[in-house]
C-alpha positions as CSV (number, residue, x, y, z in Angstrom):
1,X,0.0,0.0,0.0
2,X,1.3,3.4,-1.1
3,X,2.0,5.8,1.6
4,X,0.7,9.1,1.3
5,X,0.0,12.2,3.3
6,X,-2.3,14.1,3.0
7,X,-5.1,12.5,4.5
8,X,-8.2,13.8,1.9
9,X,-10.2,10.8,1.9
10,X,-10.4,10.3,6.3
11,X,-10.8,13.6,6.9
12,X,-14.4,14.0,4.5
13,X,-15.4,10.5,6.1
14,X,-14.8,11.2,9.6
15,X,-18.4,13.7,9.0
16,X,-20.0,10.6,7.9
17,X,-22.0,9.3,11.5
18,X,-24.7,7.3,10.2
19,X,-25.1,4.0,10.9
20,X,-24.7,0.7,8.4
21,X,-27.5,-0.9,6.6
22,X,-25.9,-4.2,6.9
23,X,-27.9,-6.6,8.2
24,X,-31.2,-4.4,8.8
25,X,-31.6,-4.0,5.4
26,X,-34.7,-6.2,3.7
27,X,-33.3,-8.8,1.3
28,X,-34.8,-11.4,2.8
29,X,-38.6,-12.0,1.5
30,X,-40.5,-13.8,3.7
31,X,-37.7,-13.1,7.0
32,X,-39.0,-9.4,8.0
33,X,-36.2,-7.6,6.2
34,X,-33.4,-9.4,8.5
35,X,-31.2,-9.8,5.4
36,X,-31.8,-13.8,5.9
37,X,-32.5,-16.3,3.3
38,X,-36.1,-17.2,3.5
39,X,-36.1,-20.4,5.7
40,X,-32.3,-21.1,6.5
41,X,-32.9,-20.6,10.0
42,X,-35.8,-21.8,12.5
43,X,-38.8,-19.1,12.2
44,X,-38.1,-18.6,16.0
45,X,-34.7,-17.6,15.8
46,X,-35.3,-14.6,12.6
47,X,-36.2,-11.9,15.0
48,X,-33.4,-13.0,17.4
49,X,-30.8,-12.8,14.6
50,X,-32.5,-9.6,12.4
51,X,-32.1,-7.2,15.5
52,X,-28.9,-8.7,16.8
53,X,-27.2,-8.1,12.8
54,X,-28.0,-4.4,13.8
55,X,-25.9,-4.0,16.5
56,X,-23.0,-2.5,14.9
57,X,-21.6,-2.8,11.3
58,X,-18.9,-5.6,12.4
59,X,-21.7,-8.5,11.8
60,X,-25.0,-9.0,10.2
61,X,-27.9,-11.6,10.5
62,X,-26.3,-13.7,7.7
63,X,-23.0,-13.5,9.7
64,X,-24.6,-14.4,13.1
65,X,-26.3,-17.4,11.8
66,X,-23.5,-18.8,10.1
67,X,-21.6,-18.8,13.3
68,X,-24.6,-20.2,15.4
69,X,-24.7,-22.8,13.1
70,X,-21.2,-23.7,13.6
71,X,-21.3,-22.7,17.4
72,X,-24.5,-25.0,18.1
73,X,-26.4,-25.9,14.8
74,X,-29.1,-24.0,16.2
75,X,-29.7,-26.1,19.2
76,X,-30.5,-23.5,22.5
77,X,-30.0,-26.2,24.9
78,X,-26.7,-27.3,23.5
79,X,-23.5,-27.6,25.8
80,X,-20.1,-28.5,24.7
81,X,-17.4,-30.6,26.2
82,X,-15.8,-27.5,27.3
83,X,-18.6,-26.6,29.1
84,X,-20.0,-23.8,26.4
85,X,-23.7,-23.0,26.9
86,X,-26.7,-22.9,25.2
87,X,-27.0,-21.5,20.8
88,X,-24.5,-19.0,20.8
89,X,-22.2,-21.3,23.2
90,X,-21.1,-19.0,25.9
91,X,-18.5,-20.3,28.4
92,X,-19.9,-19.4,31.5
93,X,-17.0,-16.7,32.5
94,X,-17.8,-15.1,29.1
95,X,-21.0,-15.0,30.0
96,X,-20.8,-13.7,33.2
97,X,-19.1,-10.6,31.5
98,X,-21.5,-10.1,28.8
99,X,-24.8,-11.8,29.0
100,X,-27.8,-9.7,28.9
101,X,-31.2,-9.3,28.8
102,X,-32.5,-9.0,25.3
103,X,-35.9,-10.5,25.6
104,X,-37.0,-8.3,28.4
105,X,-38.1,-10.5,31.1
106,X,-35.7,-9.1,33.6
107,X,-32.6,-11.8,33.4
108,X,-29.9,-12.6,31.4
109,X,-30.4,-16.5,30.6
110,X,-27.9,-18.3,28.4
111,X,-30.7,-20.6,27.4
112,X,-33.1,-18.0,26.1
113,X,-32.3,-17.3,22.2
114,X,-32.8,-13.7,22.6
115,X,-30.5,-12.8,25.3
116,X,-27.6,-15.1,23.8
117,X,-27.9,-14.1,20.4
118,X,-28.1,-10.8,21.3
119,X,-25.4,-10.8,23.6
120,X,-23.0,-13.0,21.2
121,X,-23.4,-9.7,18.8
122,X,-22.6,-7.4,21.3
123,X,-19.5,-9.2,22.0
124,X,-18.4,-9.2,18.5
125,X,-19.1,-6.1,18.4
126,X,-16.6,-5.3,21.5
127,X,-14.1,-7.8,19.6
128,X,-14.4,-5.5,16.2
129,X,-13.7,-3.0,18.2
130,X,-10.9,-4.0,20.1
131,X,-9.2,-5.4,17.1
132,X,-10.0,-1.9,14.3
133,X,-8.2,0.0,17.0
134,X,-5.3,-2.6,16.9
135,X,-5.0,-2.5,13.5
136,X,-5.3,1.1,13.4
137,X,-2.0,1.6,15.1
138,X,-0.3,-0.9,13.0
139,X,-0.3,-3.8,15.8
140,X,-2.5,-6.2,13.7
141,X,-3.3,-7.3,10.2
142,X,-5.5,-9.5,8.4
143,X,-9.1,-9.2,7.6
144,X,-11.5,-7.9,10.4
145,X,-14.3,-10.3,10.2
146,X,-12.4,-13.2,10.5
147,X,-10.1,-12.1,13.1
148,X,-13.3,-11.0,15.1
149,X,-14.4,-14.8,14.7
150,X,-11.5,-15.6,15.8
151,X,-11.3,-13.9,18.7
152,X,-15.2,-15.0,19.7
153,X,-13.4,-18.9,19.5
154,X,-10.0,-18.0,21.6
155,X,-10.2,-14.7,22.6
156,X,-9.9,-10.9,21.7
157,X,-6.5,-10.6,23.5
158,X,-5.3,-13.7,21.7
159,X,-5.9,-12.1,18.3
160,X,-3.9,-9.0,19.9
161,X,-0.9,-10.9,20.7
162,X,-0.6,-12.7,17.9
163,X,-0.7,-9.4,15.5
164,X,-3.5,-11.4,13.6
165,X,-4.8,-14.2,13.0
166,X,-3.5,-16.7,15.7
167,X,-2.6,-20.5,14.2
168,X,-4.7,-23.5,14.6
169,X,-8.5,-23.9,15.4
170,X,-9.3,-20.1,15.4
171,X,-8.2,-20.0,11.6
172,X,-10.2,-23.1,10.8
173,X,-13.3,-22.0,13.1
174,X,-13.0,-18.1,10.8
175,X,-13.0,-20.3,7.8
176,X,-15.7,-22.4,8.5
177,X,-17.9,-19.8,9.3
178,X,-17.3,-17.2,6.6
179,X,-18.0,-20.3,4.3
180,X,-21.5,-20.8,5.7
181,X,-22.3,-17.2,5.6
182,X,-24.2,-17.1,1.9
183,X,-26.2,-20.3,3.0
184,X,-27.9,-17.7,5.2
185,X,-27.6,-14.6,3.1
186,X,-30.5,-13.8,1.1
187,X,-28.4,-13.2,-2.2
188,X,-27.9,-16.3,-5.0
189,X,-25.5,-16.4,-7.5
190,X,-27.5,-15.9,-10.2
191,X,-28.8,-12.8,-9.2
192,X,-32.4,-13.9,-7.8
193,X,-34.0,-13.6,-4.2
194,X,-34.1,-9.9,-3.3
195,X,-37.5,-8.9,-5.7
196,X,-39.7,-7.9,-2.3
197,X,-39.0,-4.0,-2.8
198,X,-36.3,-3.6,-0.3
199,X,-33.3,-1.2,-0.2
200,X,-31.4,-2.1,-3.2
201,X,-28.4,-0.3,-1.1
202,X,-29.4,-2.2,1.9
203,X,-29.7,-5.4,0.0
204,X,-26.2,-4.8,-2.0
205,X,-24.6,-4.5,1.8
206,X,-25.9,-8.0,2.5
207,X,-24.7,-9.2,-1.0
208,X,-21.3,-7.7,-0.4
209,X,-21.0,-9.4,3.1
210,X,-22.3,-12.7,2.2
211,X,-19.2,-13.3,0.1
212,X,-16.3,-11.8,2.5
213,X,-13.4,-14.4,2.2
214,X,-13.7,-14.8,-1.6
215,X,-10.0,-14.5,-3.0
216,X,-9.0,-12.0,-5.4
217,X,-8.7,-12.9,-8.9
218,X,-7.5,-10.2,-11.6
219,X,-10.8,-10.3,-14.1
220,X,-13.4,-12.7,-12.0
221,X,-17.0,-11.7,-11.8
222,X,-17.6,-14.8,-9.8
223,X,-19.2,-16.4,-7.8
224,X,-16.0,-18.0,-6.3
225,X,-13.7,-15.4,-6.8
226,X,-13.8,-11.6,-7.7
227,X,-11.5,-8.7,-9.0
228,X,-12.8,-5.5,-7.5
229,X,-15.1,-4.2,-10.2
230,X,-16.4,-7.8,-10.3
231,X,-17.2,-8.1,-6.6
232,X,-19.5,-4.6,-6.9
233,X,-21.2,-5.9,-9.9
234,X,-22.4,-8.7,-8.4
235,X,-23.4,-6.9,-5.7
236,X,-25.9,-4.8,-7.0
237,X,-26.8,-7.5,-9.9
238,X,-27.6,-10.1,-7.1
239,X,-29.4,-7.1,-4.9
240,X,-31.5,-6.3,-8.1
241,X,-32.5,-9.7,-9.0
242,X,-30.4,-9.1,-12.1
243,X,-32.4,-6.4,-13.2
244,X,-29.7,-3.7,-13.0
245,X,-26.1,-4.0,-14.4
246,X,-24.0,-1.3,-13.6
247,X,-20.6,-2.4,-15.4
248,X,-17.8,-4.7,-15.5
249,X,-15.2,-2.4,-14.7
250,X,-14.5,0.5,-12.5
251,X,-14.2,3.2,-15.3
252,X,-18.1,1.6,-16.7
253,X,-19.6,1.3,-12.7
254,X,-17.9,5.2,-12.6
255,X,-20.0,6.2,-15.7
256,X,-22.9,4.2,-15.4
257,X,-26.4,5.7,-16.0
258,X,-26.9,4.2,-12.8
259,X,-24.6,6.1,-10.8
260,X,-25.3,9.7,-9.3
261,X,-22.6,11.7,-8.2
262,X,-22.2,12.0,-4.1
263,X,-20.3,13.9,-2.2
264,X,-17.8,12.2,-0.1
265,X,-19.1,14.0,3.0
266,X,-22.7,12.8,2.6
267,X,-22.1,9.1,1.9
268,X,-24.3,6.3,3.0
269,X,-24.2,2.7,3.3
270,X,-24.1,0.9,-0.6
271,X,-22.5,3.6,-2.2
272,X,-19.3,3.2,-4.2
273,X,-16.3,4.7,-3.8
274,X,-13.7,5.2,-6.8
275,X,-10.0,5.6,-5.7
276,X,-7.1,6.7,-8.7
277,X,-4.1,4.2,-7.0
278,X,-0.7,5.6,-7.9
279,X,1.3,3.5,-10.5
280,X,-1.4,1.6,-12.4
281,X,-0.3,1.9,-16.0
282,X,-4.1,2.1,-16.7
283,X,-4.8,5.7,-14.9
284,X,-8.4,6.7,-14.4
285,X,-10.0,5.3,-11.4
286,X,-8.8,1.9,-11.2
287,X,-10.4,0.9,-7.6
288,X,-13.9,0.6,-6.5
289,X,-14.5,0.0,-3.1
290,X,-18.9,-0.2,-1.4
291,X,-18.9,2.6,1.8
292,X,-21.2,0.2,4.7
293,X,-21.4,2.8,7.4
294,X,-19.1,3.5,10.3
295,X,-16.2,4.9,8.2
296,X,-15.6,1.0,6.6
297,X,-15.7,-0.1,3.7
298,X,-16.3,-3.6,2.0
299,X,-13.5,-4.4,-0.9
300,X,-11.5,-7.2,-2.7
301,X,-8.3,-5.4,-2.5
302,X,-5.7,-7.3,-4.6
303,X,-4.0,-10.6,-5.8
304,X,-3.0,-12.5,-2.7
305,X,-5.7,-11.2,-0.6
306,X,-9.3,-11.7,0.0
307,X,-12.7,-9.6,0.2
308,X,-12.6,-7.9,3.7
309,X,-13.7,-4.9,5.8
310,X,-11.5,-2.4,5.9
311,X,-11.5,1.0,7.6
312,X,-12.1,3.9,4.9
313,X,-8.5,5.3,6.6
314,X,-7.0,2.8,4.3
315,X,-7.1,5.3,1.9
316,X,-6.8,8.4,3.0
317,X,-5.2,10.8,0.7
318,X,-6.1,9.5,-2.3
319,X,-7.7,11.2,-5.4
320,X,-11.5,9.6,-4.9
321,X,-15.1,10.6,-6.2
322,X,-18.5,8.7,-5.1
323,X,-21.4,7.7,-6.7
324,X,-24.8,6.5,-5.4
325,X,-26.8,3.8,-7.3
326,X,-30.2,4.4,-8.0
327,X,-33.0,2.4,-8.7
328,X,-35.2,3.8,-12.0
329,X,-37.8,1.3,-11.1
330,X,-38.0,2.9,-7.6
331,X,-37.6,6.3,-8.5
332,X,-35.1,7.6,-6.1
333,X,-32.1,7.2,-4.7
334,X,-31.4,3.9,-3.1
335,X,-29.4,4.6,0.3
């Protein structure tokens, strides 16, 4: 990554204080807008799992079930040979330290699907955040989702010490999970599920998510592997139900009659970002990066690497514009 220094790009997005759409956003027909697939998860767990994927943009619904699924395959009375309780598999310790009441009857029970799903986001949340500061000053690396999976299986301060992801079972518990996540995601390959008249914005956020871990392949469009233009058209093809194709490559999704001009100051979760990276022989804006709220950013970011969350600091100082994708069919903007 080129160092630069005149921090343009941070400085616009640190105005930018609304929340992500992630996970609140209403992909999922039939699921009350939870950003679920319709019917991969028991009906009694969707509103569990729809307002826990709101709690901050780290995780989503689609996230949250993929890891109760691998955490307790939905079972609330599950316990493990460690002695993990109930769906979201809480060590009792842990849970001492962050159980609470989500369902509103006055106790924090690790057996009640509200309170632990609930309090397993909030402590990813605390993880995400734990770990972005880390890797803001430099003292950790890798991709945030994963290494806040990673620190729900061994522990925040584990991830810390290891500056990343730590060897062993918490890699292969991240890497199950993330490869679950569009099981749960209300986004299919080819482009269908998402015709209920939801957010497209909202619904390209889930889209987005759903395949963070997919390696980076120079001129893939999918859907195992993506080049960066590649990964934001299929967002917004899949969130569309393939009804609107915005380009195959950033200087197209830059121009596309799709595509209204935003300022950088006023951006809101789904829209694009294009970034002019020093030293590309082709010039122009040659990076397109989603904005999902929170000053992050959802990317694939180069050969070697997979699609991750990154903080919008990434880039600061870069030459950038935005654009915001809007729906003709709906009439307006769609953040």
């Amino acid at each position: 990554m080129l160092v630069v220094a005149v921090p343009v790009l941070l400085i616009f997005l640190l105005l930018v204080t609304q929340e992500p759409a992630a996970g609140t956003g209403g992909a999922g027909a039939g699921n009350g807008g939870s950003g679920l697939a319709a019917g991969s998860v028991p009906a009694e767990d969707v509103q569990a799992l729809a307002d826990a994927g709101a709690e901050c943009g780290a995780v989503s619904a689609p996230l949250l079930a993929a890891q109760v699924d691998a955490e307790s395959s939905f079972n609330p009375r599950a316990v493990s040979a460690q002695g993990a309780e109930g769906i979201a598999q809480f060590l009792p310790s842990t849970w001492a330290t962050w159980g609470r009441d989500y369902s509103g009857d006055g106790q924090a029970d690790v057996w009640n699907v509200e309170d632990a799903i609930g309090s397993q986001a909030a402590y990813m949340c605390h993880i995400a955040d734990l770990i972005q500061a880390a890797m803001d000053k430099g003292q950790v690396r890798g991709d945030l989702t994963r290494l806040m999976l990673a620190g729900y299986n061994v522990g925040e301060y584990a991830v810390i010490a290891a500056g990343g992801m730590p060897a062993g079972g918490a890699e292969r518990y991240a890497a199950k999970i993330t490869a679950l996540v569009p099981r749960y995601a209300a986004i299919t390959d080819d482009g269908s599920g998402t015709g209920d008249g939801s957010s497209l914005a909202a619904a390209a956020v889930v889209a987005a998510r759903a395949k963070l871990g997919s390696p980076y392949v120079f001129g893939a469009t999918g859907p195992a592997a993506y080049d960066c233009s590649g990964y934001i058209e299929y967002a917004y093809r899949a969130a569309s139900g393939g009804r609107i194709d915005i380009g195959r490559l950033t200087y197209d999704q830059v121009a596309s009659p799709y595509a209204h001009m935003v300022p950088l100051d006023a951006l809101q979760p789904g829209d694009l970002v294009f970034i002019h990276v020093p030293g590309d022989a082709q010039g122009g804006w040659n990076h397109v990066v989603m904005f999902i709220g929170n000053n992050q950013l959802v990317e694939e970011p180069r050969p070697g690497e997979v699609a991750r969350i990154m903080p919008m600091s990434e880039y600061a100082g870069y030459s950038e514009t935005a654009r915001r994708i809007v729906d003709p069919k709906a009439g307006e903007a769609t953040s």
